[in-house]
C-alpha positions as CSV (number, residue, x, y, z in Angstrom):
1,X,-15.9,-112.4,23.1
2,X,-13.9,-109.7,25.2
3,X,-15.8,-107.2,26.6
4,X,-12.8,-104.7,26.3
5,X,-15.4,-102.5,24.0
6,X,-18.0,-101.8,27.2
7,X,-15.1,-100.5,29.0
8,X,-15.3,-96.3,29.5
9,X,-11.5,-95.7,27.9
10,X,-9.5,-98.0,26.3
11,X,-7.0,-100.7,27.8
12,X,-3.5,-100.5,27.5
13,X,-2.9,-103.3,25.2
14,X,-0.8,-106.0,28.1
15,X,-3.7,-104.8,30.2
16,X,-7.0,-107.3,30.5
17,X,-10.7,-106.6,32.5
18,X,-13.1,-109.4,33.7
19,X,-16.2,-108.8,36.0
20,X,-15.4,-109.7,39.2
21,X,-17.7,-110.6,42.3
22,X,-16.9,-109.6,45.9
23,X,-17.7,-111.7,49.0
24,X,-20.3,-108.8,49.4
25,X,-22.4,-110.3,46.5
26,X,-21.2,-107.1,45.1
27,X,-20.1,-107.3,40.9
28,X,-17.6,-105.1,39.5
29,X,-14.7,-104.7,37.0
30,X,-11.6,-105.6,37.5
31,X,-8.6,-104.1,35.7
32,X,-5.4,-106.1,35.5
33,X,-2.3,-105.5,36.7
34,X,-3.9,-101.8,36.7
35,X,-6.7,-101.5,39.0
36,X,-6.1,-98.2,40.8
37,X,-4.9,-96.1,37.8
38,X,-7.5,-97.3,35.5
39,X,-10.6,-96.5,37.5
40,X,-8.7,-93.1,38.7
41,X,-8.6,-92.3,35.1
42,X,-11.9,-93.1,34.0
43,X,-13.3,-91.1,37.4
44,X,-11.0,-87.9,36.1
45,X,-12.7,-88.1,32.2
46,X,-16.3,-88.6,33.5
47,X,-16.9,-86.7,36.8
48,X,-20.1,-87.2,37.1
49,X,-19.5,-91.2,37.5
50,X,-21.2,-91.8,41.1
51,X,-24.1,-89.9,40.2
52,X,-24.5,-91.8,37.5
53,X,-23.8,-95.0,39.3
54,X,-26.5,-94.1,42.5
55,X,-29.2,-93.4,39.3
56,X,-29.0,-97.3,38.3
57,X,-29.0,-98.3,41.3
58,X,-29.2,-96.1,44.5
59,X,-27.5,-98.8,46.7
60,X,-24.2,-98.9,44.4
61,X,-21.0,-99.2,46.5
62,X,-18.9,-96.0,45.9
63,X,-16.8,-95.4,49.1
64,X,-13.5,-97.2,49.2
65,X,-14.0,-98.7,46.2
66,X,-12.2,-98.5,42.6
67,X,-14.9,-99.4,40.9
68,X,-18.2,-99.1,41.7
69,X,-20.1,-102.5,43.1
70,X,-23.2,-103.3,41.9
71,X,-25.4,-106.0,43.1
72,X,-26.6,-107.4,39.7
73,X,-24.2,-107.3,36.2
74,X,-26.9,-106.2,34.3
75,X,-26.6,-102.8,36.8
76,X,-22.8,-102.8,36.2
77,X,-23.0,-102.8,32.6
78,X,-25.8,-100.4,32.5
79,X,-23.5,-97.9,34.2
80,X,-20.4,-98.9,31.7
81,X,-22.7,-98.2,28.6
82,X,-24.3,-95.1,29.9
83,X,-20.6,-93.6,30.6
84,X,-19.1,-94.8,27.4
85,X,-22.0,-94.6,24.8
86,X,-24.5,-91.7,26.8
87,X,-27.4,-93.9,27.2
88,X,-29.2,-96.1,29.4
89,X,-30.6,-99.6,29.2
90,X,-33.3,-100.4,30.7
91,X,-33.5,-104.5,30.1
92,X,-31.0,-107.2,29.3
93,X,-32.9,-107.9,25.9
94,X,-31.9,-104.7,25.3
95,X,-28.5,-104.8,26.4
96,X,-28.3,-107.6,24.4
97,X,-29.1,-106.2,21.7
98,X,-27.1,-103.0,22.3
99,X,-24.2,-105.4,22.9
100,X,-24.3,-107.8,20.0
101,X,-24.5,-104.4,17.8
102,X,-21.4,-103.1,19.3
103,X,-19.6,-106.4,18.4
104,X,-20.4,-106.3,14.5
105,X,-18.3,-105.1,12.0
């Protein structure tokens, strides 16, 4: 399953995203062959991204940093749903759930 539909704005279509780790521990998504422009983009359409971000988890990685870093996935993908879809999730059942209902057609 690609998880191309979590994503904020869509890929270009020879573009591809995976979830990444850093040696940090950090997770995070990485866009390829178009990191920097993506993550630019999606940071002009939702401005208020890093606030956002610092409400999931308050010890995000913001500076430097395309994407933000998270230290768990499940804080990575809270922050993808809540810019794409306008909500939070507050438990992986529920992400689950929120995910597996995003995927049906």
């Amino acid at each position: 399953m690609s998880g191309k539909f979590l994503l904020p704005i869509p890929l270009p279509p020879e573009c591809r995203a995976y979830v990444s780790k850093s040696s940090e521990g950090r997770y995070f998504v990485f866009v390829e062959p178009v990191q920097d422009w993506y993550w630019r983009k999606v940071k002009s359409k939702f401005p208020d991204w890093e606030r956002i971000a610092r409400e999931i988890d308050p010890n995000v990685e913001v500076v430097g940093k395309c994407c933000p870093e998270f230290f768990s996935v499940e804080a990575l993908f809270r922050w993808l749903i809540r810019l794409k879809y306008k909500r939070d999730v507050k438990s992986f059942s529920a992400l689950a759930a929120k995910l597996c209902s995003a995927t049906e057609t």
